[in-house]
C-alpha positions as CSV (number, residue, x, y, z in Angstrom):
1,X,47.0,-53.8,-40.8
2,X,47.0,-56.8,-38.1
3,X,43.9,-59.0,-38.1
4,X,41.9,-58.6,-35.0
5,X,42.7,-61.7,-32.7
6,X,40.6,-64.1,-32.6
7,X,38.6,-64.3,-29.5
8,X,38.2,-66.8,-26.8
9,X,34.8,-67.8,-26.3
10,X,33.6,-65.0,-22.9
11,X,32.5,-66.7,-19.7
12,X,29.3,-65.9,-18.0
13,X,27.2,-67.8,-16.3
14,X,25.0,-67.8,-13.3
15,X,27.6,-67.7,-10.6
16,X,29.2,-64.8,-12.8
17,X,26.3,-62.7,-13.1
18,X,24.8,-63.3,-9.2
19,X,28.4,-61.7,-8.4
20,X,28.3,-59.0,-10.7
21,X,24.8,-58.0,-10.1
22,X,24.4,-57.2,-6.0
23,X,27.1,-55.3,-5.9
24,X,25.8,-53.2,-8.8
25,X,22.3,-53.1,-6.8
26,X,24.1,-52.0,-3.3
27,X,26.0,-49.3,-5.1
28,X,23.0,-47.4,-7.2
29,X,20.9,-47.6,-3.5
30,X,24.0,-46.1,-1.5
31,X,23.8,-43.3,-4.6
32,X,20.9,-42.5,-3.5
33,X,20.6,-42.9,0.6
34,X,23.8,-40.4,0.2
35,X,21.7,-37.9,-1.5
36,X,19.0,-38.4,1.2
37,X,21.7,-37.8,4.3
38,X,23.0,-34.6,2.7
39,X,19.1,-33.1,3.0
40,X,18.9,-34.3,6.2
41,X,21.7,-33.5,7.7
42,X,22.1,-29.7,5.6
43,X,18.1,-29.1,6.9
44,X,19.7,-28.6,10.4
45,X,21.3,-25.1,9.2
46,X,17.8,-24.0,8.2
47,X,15.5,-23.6,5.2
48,X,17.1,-21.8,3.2
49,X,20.5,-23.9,3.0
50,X,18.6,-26.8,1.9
51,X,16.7,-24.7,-1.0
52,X,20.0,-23.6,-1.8
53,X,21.6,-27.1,-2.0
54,X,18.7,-28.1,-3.8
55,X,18.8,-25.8,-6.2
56,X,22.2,-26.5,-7.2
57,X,21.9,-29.9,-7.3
58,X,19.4,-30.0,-10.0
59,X,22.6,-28.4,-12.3
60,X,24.9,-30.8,-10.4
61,X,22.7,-34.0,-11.5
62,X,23.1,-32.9,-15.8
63,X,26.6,-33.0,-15.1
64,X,26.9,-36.0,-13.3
65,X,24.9,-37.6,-16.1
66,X,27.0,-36.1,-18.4
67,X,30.3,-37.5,-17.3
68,X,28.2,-40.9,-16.4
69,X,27.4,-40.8,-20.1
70,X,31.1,-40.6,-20.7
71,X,31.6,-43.4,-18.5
72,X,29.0,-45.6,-20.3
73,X,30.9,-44.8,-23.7
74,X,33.7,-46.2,-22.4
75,X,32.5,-49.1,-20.4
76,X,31.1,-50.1,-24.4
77,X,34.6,-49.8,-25.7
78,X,36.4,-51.7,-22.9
79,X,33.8,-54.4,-23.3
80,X,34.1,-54.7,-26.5
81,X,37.8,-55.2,-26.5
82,X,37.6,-57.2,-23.8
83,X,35.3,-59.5,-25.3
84,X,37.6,-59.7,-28.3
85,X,40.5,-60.6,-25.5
86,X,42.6,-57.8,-27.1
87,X,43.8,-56.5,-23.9
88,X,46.7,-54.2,-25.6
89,X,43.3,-52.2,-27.2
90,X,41.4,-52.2,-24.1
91,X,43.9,-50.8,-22.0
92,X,44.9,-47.9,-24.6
93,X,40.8,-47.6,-24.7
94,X,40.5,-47.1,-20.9
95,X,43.6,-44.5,-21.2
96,X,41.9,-42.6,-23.2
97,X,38.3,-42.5,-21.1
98,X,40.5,-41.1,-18.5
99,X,42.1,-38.3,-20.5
100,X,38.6,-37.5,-22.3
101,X,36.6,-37.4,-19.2
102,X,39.5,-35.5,-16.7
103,X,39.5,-32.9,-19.8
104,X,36.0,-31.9,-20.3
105,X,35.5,-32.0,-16.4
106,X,38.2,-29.4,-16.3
107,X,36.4,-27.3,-18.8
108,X,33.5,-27.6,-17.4
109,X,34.7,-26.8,-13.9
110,X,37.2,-23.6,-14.8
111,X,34.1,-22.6,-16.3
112,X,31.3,-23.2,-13.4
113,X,33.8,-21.4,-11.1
114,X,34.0,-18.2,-12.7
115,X,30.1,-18.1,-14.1
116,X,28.9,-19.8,-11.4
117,X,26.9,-16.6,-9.9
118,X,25.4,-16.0,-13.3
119,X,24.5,-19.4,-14.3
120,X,22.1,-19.2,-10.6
121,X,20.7,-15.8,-11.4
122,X,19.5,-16.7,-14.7
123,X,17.7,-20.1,-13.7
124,X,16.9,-19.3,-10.1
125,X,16.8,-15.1,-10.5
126,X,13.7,-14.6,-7.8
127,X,15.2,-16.6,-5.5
128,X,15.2,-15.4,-1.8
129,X,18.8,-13.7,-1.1
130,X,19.6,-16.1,1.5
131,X,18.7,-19.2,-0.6
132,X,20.7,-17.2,-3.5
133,X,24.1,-16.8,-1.5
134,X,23.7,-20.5,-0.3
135,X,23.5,-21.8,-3.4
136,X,26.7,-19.7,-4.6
137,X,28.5,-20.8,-1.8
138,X,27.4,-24.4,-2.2
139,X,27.5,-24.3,-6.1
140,X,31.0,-23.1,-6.2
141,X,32.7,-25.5,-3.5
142,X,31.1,-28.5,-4.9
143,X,32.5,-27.5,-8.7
144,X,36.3,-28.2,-7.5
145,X,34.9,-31.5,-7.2
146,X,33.5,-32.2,-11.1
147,X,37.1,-33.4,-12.1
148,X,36.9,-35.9,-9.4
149,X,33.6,-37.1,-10.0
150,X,34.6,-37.6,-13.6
151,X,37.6,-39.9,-13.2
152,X,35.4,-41.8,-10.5
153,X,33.2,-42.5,-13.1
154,X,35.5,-43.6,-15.2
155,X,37.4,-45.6,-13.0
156,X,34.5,-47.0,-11.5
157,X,33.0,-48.0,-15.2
158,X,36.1,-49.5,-16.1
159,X,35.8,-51.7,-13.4
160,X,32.6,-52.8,-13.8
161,X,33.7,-53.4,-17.9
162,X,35.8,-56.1,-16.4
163,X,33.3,-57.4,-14.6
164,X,34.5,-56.7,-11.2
165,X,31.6,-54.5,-9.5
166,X,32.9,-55.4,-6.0
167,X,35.3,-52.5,-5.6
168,X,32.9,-49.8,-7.2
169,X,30.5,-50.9,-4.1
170,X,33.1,-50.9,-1.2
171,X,34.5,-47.4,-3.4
172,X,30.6,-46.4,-2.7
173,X,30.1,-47.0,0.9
174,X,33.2,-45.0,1.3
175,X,31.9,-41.9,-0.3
176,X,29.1,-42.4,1.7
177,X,31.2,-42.9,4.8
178,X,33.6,-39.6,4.4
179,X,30.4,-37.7,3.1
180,X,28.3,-38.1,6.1
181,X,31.1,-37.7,8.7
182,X,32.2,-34.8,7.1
183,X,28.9,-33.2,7.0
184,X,28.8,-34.0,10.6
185,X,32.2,-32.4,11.1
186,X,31.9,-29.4,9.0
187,X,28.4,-29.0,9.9
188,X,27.7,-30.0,13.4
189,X,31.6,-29.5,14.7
190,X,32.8,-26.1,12.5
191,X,29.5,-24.7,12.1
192,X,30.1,-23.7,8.4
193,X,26.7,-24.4,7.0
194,X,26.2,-25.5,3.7
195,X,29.7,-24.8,2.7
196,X,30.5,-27.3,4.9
197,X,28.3,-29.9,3.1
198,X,30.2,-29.0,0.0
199,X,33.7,-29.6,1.3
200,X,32.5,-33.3,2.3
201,X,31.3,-33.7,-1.0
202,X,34.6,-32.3,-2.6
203,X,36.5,-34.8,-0.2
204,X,34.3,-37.8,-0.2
205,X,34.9,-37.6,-4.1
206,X,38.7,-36.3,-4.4
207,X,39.3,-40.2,-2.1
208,X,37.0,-42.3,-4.2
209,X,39.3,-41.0,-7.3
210,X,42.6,-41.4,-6.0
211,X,42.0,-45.1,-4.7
212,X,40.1,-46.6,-8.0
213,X,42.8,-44.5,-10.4
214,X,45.5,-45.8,-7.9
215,X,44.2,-49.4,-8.6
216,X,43.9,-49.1,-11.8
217,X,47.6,-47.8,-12.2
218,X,49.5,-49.8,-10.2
219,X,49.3,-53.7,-8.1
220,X,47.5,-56.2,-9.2
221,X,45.6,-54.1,-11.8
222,X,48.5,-53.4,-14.0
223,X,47.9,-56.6,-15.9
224,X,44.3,-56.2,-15.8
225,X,42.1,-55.3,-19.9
226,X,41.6,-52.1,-17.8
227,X,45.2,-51.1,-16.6
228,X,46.3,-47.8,-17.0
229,X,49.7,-48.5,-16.5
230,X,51.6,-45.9,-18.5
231,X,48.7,-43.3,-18.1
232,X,51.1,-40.5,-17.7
233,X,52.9,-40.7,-20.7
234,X,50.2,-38.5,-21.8
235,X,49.1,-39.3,-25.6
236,X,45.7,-38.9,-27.5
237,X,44.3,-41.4,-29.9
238,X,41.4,-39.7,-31.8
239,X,40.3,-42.7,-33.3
240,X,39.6,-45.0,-29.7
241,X,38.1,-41.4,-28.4
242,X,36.4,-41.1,-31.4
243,X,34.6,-44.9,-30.5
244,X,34.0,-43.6,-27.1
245,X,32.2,-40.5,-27.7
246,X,30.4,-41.9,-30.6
247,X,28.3,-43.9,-27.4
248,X,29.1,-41.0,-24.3
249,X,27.6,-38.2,-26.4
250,X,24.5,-39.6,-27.5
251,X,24.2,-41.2,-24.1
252,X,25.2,-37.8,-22.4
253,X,22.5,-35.6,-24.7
254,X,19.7,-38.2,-23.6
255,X,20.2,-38.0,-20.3
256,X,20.3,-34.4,-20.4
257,X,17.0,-33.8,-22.2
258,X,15.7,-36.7,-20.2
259,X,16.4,-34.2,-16.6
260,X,15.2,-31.2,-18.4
261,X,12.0,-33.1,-19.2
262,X,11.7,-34.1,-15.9
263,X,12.2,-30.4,-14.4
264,X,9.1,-29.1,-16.6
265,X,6.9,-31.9,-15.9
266,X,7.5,-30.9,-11.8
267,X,6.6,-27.7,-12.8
268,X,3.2,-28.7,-13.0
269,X,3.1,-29.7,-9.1
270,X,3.7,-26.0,-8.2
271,X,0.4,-25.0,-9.7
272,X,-1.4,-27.4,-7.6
273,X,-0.2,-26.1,-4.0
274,X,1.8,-26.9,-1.2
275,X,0.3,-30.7,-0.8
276,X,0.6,-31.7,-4.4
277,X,4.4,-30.3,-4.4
278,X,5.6,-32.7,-1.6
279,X,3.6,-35.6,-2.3
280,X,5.3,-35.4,-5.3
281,X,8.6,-35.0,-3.8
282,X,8.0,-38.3,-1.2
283,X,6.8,-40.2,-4.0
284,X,9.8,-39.6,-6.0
285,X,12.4,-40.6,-3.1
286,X,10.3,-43.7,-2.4
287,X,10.3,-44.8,-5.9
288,X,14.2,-44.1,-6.4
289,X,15.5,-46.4,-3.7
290,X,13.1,-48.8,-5.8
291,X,14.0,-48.3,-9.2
292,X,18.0,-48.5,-8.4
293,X,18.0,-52.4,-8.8
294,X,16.7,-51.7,-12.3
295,X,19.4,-49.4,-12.5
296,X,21.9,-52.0,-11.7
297,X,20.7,-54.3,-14.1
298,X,21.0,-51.9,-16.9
299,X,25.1,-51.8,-16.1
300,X,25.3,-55.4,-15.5
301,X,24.2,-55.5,-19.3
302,X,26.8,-53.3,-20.5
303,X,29.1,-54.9,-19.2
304,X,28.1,-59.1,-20.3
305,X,26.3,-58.1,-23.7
306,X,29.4,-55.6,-24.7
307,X,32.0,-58.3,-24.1
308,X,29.8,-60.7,-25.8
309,X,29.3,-58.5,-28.8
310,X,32.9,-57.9,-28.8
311,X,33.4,-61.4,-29.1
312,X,31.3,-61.6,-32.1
313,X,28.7,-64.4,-30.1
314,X,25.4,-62.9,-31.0
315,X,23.2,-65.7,-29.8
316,X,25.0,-65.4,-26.1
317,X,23.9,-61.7,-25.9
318,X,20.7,-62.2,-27.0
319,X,20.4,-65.2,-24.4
320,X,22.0,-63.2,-21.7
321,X,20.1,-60.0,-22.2
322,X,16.1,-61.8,-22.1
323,X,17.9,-63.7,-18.8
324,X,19.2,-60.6,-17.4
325,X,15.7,-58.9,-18.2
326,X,13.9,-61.8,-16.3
327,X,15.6,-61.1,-13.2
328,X,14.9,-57.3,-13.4
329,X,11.3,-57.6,-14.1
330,X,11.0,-60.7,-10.6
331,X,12.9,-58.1,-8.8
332,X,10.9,-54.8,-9.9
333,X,7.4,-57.2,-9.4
334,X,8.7,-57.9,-5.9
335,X,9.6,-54.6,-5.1
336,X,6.7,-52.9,-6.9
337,X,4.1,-55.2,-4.4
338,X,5.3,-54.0,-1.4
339,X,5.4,-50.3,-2.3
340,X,1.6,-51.0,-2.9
341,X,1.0,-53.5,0.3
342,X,3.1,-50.5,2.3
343,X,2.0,-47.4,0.7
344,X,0.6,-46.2,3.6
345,X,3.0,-46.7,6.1
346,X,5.8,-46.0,3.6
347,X,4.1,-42.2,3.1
348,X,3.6,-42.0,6.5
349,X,7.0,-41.7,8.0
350,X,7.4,-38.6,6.3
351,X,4.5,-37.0,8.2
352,X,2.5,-35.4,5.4
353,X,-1.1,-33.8,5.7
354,X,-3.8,-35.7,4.9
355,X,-4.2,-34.3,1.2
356,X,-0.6,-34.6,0.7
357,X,-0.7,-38.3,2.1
358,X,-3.7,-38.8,-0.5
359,X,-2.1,-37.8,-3.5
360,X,1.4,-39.7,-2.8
361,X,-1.2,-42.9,-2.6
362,X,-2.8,-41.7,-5.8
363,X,0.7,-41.1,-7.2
364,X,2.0,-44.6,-6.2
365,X,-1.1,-46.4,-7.3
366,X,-0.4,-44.6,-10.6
367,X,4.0,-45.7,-11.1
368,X,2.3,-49.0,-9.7
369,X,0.3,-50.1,-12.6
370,X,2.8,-49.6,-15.4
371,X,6.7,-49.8,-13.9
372,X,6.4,-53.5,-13.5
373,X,5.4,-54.2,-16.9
374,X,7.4,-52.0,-19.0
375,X,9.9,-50.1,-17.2
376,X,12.4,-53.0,-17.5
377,X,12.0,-53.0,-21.5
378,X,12.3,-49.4,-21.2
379,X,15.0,-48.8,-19.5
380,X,17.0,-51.9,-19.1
381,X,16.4,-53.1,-22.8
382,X,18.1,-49.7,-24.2
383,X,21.5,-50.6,-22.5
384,X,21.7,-53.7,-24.4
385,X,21.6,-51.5,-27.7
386,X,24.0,-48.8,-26.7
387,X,26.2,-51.7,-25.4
388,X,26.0,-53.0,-29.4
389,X,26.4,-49.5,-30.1
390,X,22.7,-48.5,-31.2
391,X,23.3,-45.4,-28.6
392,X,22.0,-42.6,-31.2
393,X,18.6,-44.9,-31.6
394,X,18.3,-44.3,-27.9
395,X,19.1,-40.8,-27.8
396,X,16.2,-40.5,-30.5
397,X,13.9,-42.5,-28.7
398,X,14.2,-40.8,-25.3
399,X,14.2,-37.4,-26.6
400,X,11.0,-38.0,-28.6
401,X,9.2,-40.0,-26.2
402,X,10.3,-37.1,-23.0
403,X,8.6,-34.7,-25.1
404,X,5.6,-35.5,-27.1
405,X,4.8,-38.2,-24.6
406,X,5.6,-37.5,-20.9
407,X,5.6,-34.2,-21.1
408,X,2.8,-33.0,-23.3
409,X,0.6,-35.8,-22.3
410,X,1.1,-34.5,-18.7
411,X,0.0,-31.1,-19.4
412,X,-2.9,-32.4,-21.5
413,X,-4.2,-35.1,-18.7
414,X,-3.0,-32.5,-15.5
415,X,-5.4,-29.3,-16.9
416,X,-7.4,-29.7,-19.7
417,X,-8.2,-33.5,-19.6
418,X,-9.3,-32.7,-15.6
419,X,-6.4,-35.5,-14.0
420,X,-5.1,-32.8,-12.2
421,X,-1.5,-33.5,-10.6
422,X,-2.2,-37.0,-10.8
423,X,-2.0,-37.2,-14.2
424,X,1.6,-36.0,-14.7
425,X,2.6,-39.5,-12.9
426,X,0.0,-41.1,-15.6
427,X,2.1,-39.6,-17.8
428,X,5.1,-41.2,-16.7
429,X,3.0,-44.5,-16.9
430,X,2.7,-43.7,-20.9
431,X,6.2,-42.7,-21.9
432,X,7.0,-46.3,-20.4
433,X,4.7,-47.7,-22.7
434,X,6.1,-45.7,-25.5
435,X,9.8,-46.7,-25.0
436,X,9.2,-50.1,-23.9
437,X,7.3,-50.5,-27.7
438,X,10.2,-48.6,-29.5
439,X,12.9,-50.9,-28.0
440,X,11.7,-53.8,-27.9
441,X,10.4,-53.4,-31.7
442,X,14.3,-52.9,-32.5
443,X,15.8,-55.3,-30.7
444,X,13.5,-57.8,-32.3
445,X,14.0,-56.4,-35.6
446,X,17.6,-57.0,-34.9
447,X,19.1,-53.8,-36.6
448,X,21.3,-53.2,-33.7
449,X,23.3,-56.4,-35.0
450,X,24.9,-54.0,-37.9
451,X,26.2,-51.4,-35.7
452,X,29.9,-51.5,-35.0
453,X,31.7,-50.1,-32.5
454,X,35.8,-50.9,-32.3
455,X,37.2,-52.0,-35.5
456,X,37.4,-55.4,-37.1
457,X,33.9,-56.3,-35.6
């Protein structure tokens, strides 16, 4: 066997990282304004179209997360490789993303298209028959597009493993771009309904793969750590997908449970009427345009920390991940201030009642207190020990602290405890505190140091 070259010391500093890092913020808000313009725009067919879309898209968002995960396995890899300046490894790593991720979204998709109708009757069986064939219609137009998302993740991820986040951003505000003028075409101009919200979808996706594998493949990319030059001379290599699914399945099984979790907590809205049900539903949009920066810098750390670990520089990804942690706790302090200064205003362009506005204040006041102080160690912190390969600690954190924490304490504070609705967002509150200790104890501890990820670490 070779030895593993010896690598050159990785490059980061403060110029580096400002250009990585608002990119990465831009892209994870245009994820989510994209989302808001399909309800919007889909709400002008009627009622039941946007149940229907919404229904599905609670299924859609495990996938996504699930071929995200994938993405973040092999973002780890690259980085690693990349970090080690073996760019011969790297590039057969990215391959091999590609092949793993376009597989199981073909799976998955061949599939959701011929079970799609039972997979909606058995989670949404009492829903309305309109609702129901929306959803069908919606649910099976949008699956032709899984294989696409997929290798847009990829693509996309191996991008950002390099360090370039630029073109994942301009990729971004072109999905947003074909997405909303398709709806308005399909929509507005063919009168299609919600059908015609999922063939913008399946388009808006189908372009953003073609150009970031095209890139990838060919021009100035074919020298790149991340080329995939040669991709179709098709070949396996168990043991690189072996290092990438060893971080995408544990990352894909958190997320999952994570969502699940989620979905019973919201349950507990429906038992408190109408008011409590949207409140909570304005609440949670507010908050995600605010938490996507955090998001952002929770990839920005995958990408510096990996290729510094890859590198073997331990002190530089330690230094880089309290730096990168300092800027995500100034921004979410900054942002976190004025969603309290504006709550009112901010809950009042949505036009709720008066107890509906009431509890979104309550709610606020509630992710207000404890996201600024421990939701970067709780969700930021984690991505530096997946990026050392620590992803199974995660999985075993989140999983644990979903369900005996956020979930059951919100139960136990929402009915018998007397909280109410209000104290399913306290909840949230104390699964932040939770994490946050469970990370941070093992990142100080230091065990994450012994993990390997790519040989000849």
């Amino acid at each position: 066997m070779n030895p593993a070259p010896t690598p050159a010391p990785v490059q980061w500093n403060n110029r580096a990282l400002f250009y990585l890092l608002w990119p990465l913020i831009i892209e994870q808000i245009l994820m989510v304004t994209m989302g808001i313009a399909d309800t919007v725009m889909v709400s002008f067919v009627g009622e039941h179209a946007v149940s229907g879309v919404s229904l599905v898209d609670v299924i859609n968002n495990l996938l996504i997360l699930t071929f995200a995960a994938l993405g973040t396995g092999g973002a780890v890899v690259v980085s690693q490789y990349i970090g080690r300046r073996d760019t011969k490894s790297s590039a057969t790593a990215a391959r091999q993303l590609i092949y793993t991720n376009g597989i199981i979204s073909l799976v998955i998709t061949i599939a959701t298209l011929i079970l799609h109708t039972g997979i909606l009757r058995l989670v949404y069986g009492n829903a309305a028959p309109d609702v129901m064939k929306a959803a069908q219609t919606y649910f099976w137009i949008t699956a032709l597009s899984y294989p696409f998302l997929a290798l847009y993740n990829s693509a996309a991820a191996l991008f950002r493993a390099m360090g370039n986040s630029r073109v994942p951003m301009l990729i971004a505000l072109l999905v947003n771009a074909i997405n909303i003028g398709g709806n308005a075409v399909f929509i507005f101009g063919f009168h299609i309904g919600v059908a015609g919200a999922g063939l913008a979808t399946l388009l808006s996706r189908g372009a953003a793969a073609a150009i970031l594998l095209s890139m990838l493949i060919a021009g100035s990319y074919r020298s790149s750590p991340a080329s995939l030059k040669g991709i179709t001379t098709f070949r396996l290599e168990p043991r690189m997908i072996h290092n990438i699914l060893n971080i995408g399945i544990p990352s894909g099984v958190e997320n999952s449970m994570f969502q699940f979790g989620k979905i019973m907590v919201s349950r507990i809205f429906t038992s408190f009427g109408t008011a409590a049900i949207a409140a909570n539903a304005i609440t949670s949009s507010i908050n995600s345009l605010f938490f996507m920066p955090g998001q952002a810098f929770g990839l920005a750390i995958l990408t510096v920390i990996g290729q510094y670990i890859g590198a073997g520089d331990y002190k530089e990804a330690k230094g880089y991940t309290v730096k990168i942690l300092k800027l995500c706790y100034a921004t979410l302090i900054a942002l976190t201030a004025f969603i309290f200064i504006f709550a009112d205003p901010l809950i009042g362009l949505f036009h709720l009642s008066d107890e509906a506005h009431g509890l979104a204040k309550s709610y606020i006041l509630a992710y207000c207190i404890a996201a600024p102080i421990f939701w970067p160690l709780a969700f930021t912190l984690p991505n530096a020990l997946r990026a050392a390969g620590d992803a199974r600690y995660c999985m075993v954190v989140s999983i644990i602290t979903m369900w005996l924490v956020r979930v059951s304490a919100a139960y136990c504070l929402a009915y018998p405890l007397g909280f109410g609705s209000v104290g399913a967002w306290m909840a949230m509150g104390l699964d932040f505190v939770a994490r946050a200790a469970f990370y941070t104890t093992r990142w100080v501890r230091g065990k994450w140091q012994e993990k390997r990820v790519i040989s000849g670490q």
